[in-house]
TORROFI-160700 format. One record per residue: x, y, z of N, C-alpha, C in turn; residue in one letter; chain; residue number from 0. Coordinates in pm, whole numbers. Each point is the difference from the previous one (the first is absolute). Layout:
BEGIN
n.px  n.py  n.pz  ca.px  ca.py  ca.pz  c.px  c.py  c.pz  r  c  k
X  Y  Z  X  Y  Z  X  Y  Z  A  A  NUM .
...
END
This chain:
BEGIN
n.px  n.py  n.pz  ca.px  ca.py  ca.pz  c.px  c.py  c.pz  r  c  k
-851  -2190  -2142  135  5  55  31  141  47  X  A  0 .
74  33  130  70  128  51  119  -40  -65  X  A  1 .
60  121  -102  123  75  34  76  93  36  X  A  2 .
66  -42  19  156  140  68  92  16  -79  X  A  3 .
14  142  -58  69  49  -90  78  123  41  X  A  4 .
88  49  11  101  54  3  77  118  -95  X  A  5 .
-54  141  13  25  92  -104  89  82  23  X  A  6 .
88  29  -106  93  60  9  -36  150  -62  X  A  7 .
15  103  -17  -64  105  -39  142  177  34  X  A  8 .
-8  54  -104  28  139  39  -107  96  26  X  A  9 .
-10  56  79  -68  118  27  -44  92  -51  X  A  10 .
94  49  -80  54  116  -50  -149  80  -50  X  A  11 .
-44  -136  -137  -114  59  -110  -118  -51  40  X  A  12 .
-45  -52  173  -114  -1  29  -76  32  102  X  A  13 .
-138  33  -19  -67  98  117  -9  -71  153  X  A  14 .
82  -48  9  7  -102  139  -17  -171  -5  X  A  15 .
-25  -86  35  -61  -155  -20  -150  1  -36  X  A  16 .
-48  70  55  -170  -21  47  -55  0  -114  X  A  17 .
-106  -33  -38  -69  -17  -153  -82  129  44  X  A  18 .
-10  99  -123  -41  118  3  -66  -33  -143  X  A  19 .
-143  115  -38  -40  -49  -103  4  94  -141  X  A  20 .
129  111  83  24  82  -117  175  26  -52  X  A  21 .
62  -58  114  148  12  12  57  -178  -18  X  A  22 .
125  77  -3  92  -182  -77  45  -36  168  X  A  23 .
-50  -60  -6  34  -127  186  79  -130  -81  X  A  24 .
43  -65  145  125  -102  -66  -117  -99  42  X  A  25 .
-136  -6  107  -71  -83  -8  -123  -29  -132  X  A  26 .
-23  125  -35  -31  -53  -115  65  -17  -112  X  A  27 .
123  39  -41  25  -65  -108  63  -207  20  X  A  28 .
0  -25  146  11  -157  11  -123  -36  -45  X  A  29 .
-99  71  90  -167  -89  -49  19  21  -142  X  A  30 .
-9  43  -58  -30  8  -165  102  -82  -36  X  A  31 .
120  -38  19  53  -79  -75  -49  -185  41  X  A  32 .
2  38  137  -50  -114  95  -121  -63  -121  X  A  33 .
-132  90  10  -119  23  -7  61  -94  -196  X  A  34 .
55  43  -54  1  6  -134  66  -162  -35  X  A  35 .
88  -6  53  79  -104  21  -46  -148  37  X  A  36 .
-92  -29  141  -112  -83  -11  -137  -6  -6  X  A  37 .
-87  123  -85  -100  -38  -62  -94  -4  110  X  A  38 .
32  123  92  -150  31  65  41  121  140  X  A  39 .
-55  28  59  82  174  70  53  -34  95  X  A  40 .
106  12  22  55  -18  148  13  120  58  X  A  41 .
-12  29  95  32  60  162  117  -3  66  X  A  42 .
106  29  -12  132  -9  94  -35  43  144  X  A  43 .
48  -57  137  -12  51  107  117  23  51  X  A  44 .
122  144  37  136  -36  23  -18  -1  127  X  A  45 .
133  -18  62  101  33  103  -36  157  66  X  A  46 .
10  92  -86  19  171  31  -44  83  -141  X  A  47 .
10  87  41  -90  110  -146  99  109  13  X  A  48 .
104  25  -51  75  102  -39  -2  115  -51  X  A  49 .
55  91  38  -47  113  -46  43  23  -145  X  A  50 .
-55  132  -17  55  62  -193  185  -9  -20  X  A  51 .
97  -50  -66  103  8  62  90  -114  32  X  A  52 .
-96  -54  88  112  -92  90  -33  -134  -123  X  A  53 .
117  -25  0  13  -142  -50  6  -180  131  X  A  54 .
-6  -73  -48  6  -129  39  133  -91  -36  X  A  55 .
74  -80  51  73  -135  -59  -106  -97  -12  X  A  56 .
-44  -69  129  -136  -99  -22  -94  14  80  X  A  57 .
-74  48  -71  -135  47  77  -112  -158  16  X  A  58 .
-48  -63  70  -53  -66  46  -160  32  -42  X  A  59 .
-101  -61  -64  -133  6  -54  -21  -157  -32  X  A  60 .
-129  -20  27  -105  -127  -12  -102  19  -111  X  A  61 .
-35  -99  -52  -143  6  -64  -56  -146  -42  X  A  62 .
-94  0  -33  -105  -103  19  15  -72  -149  X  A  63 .
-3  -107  -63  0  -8  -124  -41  -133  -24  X  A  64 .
-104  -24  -108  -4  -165  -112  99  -8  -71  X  A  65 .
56  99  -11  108  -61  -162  59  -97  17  X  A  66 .
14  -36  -122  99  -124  -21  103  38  25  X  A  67 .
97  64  -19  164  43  -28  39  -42  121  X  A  68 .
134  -105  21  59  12  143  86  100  42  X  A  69 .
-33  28  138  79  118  70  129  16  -72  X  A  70 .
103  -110  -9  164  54  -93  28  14  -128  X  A  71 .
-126  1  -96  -6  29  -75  -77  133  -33  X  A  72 .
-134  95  127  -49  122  -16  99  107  -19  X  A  73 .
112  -7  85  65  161  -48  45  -4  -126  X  A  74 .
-10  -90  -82  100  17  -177  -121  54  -97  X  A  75 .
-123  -70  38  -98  43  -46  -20  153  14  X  A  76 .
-7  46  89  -70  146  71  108  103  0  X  A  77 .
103  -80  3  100  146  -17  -2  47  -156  X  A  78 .
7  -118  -63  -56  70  -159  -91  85  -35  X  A  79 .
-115  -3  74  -117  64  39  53  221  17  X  A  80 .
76  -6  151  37  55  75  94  87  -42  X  A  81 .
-24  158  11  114  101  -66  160  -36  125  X  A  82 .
108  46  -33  96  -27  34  42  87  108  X  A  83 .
-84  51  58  36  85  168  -94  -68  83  X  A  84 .
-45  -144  -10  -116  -83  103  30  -171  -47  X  A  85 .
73  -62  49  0  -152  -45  -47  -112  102  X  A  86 .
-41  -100  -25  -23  -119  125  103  -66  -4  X  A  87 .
119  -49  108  132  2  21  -43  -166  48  X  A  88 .
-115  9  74  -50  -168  39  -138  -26  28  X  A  89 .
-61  -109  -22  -64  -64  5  -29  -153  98  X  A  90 .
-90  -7  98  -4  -135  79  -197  -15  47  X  A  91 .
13  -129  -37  -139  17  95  12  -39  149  X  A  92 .
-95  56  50  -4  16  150  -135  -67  70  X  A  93 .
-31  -36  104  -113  -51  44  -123  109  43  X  A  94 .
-76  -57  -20  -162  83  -9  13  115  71  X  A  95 .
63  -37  170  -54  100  107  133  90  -17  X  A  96 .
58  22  -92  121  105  -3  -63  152  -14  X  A  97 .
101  67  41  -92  125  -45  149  101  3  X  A  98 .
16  36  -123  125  56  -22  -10  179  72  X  A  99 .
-76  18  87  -8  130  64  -23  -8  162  X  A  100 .
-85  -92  -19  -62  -35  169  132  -126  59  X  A  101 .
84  -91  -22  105  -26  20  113  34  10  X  A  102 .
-5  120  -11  150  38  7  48  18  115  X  A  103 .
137  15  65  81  -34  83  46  136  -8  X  A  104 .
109  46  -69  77  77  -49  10  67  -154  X  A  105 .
63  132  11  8  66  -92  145  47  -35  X  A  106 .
35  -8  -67  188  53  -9  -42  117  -140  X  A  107 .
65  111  76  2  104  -125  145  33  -3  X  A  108 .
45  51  -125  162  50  -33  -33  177  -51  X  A  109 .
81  66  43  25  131  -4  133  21  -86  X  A  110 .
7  25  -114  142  22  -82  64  138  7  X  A  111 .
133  61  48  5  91  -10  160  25  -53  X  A  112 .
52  98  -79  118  14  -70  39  138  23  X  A  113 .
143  23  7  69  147  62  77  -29  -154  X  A  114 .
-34  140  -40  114  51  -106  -83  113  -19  X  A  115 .
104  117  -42  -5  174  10  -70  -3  -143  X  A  116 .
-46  -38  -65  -48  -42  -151  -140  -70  4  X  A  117 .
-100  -32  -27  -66  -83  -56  74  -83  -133  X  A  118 .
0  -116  74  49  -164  -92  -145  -27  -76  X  A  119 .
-15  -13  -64  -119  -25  -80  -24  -168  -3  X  A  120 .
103  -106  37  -52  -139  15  6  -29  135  X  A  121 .
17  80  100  -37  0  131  -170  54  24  X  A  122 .
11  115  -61  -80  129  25  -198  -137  -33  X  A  123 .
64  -45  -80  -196  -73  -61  -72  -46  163  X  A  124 .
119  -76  75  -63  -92  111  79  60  123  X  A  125 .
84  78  32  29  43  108  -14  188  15  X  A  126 .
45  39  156  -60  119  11  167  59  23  X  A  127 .
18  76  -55  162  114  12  -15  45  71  X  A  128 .
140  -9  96  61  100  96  103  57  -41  X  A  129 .
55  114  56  106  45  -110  114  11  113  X  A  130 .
-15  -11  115  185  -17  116  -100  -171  58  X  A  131 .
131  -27  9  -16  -157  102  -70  70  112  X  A  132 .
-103  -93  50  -62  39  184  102  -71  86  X  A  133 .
-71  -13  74  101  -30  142  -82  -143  46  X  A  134 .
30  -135  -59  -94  -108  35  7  -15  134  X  A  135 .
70  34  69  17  -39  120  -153  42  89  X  A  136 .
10  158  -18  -92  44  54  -131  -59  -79  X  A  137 .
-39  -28  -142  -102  -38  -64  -41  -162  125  X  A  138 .
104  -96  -4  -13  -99  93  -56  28  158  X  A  139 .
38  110  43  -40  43  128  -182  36  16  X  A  140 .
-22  72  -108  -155  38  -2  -46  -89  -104  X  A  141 .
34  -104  -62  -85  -123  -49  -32  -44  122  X  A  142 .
115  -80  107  -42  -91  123  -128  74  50  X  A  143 .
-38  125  21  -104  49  42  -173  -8  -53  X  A  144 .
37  -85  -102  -119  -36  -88  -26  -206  65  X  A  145 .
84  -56  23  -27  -102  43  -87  -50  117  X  A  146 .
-71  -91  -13  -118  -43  70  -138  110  23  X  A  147 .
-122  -71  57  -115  73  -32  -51  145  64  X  A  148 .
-2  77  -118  -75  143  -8  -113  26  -17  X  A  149 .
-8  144  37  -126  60  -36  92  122  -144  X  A  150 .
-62  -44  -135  116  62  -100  -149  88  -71  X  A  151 .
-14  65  51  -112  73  -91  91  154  -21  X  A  152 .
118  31  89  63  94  -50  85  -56  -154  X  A  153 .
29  -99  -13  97  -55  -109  -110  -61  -108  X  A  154 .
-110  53  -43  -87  -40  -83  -49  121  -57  X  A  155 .
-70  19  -101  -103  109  -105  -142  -39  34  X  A  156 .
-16  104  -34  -202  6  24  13  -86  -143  X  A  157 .
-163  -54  23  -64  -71  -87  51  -157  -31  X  A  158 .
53  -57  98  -15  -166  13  -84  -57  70  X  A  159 .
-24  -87  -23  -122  -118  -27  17  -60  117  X  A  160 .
106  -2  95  71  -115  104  -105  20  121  X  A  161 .
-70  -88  79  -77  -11  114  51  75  91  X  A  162 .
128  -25  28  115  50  143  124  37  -85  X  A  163 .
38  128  135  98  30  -93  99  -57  140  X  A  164 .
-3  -84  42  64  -91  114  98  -140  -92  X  A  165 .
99  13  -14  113  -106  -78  99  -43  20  X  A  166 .
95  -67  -31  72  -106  79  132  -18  -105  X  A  167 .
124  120  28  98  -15  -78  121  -169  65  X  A  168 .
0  -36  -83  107  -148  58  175  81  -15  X  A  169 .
27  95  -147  148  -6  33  -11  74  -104  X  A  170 .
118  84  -9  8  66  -132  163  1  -54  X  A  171 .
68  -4  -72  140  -5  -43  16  89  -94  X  A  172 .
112  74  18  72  111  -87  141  -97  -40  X  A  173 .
6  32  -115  144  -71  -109  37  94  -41  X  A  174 .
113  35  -56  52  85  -114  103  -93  -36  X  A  175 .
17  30  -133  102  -83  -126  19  99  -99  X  A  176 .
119  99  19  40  57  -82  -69  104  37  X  A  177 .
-77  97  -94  -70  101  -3  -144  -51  9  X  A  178 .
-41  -72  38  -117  -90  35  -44  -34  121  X  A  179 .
-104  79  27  -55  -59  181  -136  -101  -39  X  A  180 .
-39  -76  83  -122  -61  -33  -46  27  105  X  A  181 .
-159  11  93  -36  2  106  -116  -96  -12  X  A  182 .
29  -78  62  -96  -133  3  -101  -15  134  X  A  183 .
-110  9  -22  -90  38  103  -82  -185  33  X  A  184 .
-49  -77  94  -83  -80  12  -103  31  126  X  A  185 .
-133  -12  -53  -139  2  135  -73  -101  -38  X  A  186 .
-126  24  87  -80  -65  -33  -134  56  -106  X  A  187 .
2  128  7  -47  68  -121  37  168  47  X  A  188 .
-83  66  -120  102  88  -45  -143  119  23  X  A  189 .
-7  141  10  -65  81  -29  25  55  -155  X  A  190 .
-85  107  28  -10  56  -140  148  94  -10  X  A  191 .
110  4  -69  80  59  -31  125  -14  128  X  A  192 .
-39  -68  92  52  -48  124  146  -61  -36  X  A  193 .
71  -60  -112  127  -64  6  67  153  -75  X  A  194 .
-102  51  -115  84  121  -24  60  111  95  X  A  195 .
-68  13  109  0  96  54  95  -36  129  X  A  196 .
38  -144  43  79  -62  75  101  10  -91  X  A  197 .
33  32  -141  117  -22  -54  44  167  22  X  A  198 .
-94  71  -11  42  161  -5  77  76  130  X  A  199 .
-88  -99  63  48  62  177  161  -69  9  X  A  200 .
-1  -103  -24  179  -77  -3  63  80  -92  X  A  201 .
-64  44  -138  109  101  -60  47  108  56  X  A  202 .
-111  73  53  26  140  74  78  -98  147  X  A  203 .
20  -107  69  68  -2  89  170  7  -29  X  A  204 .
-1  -64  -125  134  -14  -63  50  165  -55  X  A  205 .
-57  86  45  31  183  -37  -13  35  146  X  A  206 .
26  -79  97  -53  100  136  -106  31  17  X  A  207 .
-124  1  -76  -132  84  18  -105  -45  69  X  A  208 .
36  -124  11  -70  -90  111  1  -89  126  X  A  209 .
27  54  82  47  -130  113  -75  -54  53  X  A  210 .
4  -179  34  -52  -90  81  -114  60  97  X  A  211 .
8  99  84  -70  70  73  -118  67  -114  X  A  212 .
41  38  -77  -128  29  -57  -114  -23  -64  X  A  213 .
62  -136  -55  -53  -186  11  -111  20  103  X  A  214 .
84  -24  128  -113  -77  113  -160  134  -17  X  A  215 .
86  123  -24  -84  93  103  -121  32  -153  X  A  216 .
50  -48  -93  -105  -7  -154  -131  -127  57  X  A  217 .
82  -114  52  -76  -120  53  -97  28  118  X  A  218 .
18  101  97  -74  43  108  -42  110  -33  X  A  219 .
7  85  -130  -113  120  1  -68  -28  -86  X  A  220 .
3  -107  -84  -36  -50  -159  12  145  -62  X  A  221 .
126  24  -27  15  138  -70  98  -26  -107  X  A  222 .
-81  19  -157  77  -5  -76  91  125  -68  X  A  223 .
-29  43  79  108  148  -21  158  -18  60  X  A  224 .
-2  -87  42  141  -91  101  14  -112  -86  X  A  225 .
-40  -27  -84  73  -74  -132  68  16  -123  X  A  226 .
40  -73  -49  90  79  -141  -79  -19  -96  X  A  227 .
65  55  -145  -124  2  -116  -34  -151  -6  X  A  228 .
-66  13  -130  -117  -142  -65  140  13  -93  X  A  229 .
67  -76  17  125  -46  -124  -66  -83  -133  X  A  230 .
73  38  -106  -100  34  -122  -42  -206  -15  X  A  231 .
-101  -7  -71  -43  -109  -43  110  -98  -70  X  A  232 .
62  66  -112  73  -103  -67  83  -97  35  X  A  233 .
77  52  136  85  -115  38  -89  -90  98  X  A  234 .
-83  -42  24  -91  -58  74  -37  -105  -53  X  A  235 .
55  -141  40  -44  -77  -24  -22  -142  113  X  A  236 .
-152  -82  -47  -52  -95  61  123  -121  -54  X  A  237 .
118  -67  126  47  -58  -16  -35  -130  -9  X  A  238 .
-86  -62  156  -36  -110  58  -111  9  63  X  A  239 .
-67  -111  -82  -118  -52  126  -6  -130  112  X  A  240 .
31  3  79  -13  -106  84  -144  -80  74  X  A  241 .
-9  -119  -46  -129  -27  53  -24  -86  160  X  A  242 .
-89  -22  53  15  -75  182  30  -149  -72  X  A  243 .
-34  -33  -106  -2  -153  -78  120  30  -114  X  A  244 .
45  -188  12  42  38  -103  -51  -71  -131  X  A  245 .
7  88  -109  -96  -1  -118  149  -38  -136  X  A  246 .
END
């Protein structure tokens, strides 16, 4: 049987998703509980591989399995298993030719960000402080400049894995509620540090420090010196996966 399981995870206390064979990954501590749970090794295959940091709502992963246990009954099992900053939120089986990485459609990431002259300490775990309100207006003006397909190798870090750094933003939305902005990013995939660094450039647009024009002319020199910082990991999170099927 294929299943599709669905992880929820904080960031915070692990060395990225990826199974590493000396650091705490959120992929291996699923296999091991996975692995422990029905009685022979499983392999998770996700959606995306996250960096050190960034957390997930439901991260999307497959794996291959005999066990007996039915799919709505695996997450009660395994979360027992499972320390309490990584849980399986769901469980479904899926048909053979699924492939929870090579199917995907879409990606939705959320950017959390909070204004107060203080560090809030139950803000501060999952979002990033600003200390004066920005100016969303202008943040909205140089988001639209990220929509539809680029060449984003200025808005990425050395050392990703990605074939092309050629990608395909669908829409991005800025909210605020209270002292609360969210910046909600969707593509079709993502570079290496690429949504952080799209969140940094909208911050610095919301201070004046960046205008729309400097957008395009980052996109036509691939110059990342015409971008804003890598905005820190913690508020970074994998919201949605969207697949071409529906599963």
């Amino acid at each position: 049987m294929k299943y599709l399981v669905k992880i929820q995870y904080s960031g915070k206390n692990f060395s990225g998703y990826q199974r590493q064979s000396t650091q705490r990954t959120v992929q291996g501590e699923v296999e091991k509980a996975l692995s422990e749970v029905l009685k022979e090794k499983i392999e998770i295959l996700s959606s995306s591989r996250t960096d050190a940091g960034v957390g997930a709502y439901a991260l999307p992963a497959h794996f291959q399995t005999s066990g007996l246990i039915p799919p709505h009954k695996l997450p009660f099992a395994v979360n027992q298993m499972l320390p309490d900053d990584v849980k399986i939120i769901s469980c479904k089986e899926v048909g053979k030719v699924f492939n929870a990485r090579r199917d995907v459609k879409k990606k939705v990431y959320q950017y959390n960000l909070y204004v107060y002259p203080h560090i809030l300490p139950l803000f501060d775990e999952t979002a990033y402080q600003l200390k004066k309100m920005p100016n969303l207006s202008k943040m909205r003006i140089v988001a639209r400049a990220f929509v539809g397909t680029h060449n984003f190798k200025a808005f990425s870090s050395v050392g990703g894995q990605s074939n092309s750094t050629i990608k395909k933003i669908f829409w991005i939305k800025i909210k605020k509620l209270k002292n609360q902005i969210t910046l909600t990013v969707c593509g079709n995939s993502f570079l290496y540090n690429m949504v952080r660094i799209i969140a940094g450039t909208i911050i610095y647009a919301g201070y004046g420090k960046i205008k729309k024009s400097d957008v395009k002319l980052a996109f036509k020199n691939l110059d990342r010196n015409l971008a804003g910082i890598v905005a820190p990991s913690k508020a970074l999170f994998l919201k949605e996966v969207i697949y071409w099927l529906l599963i």
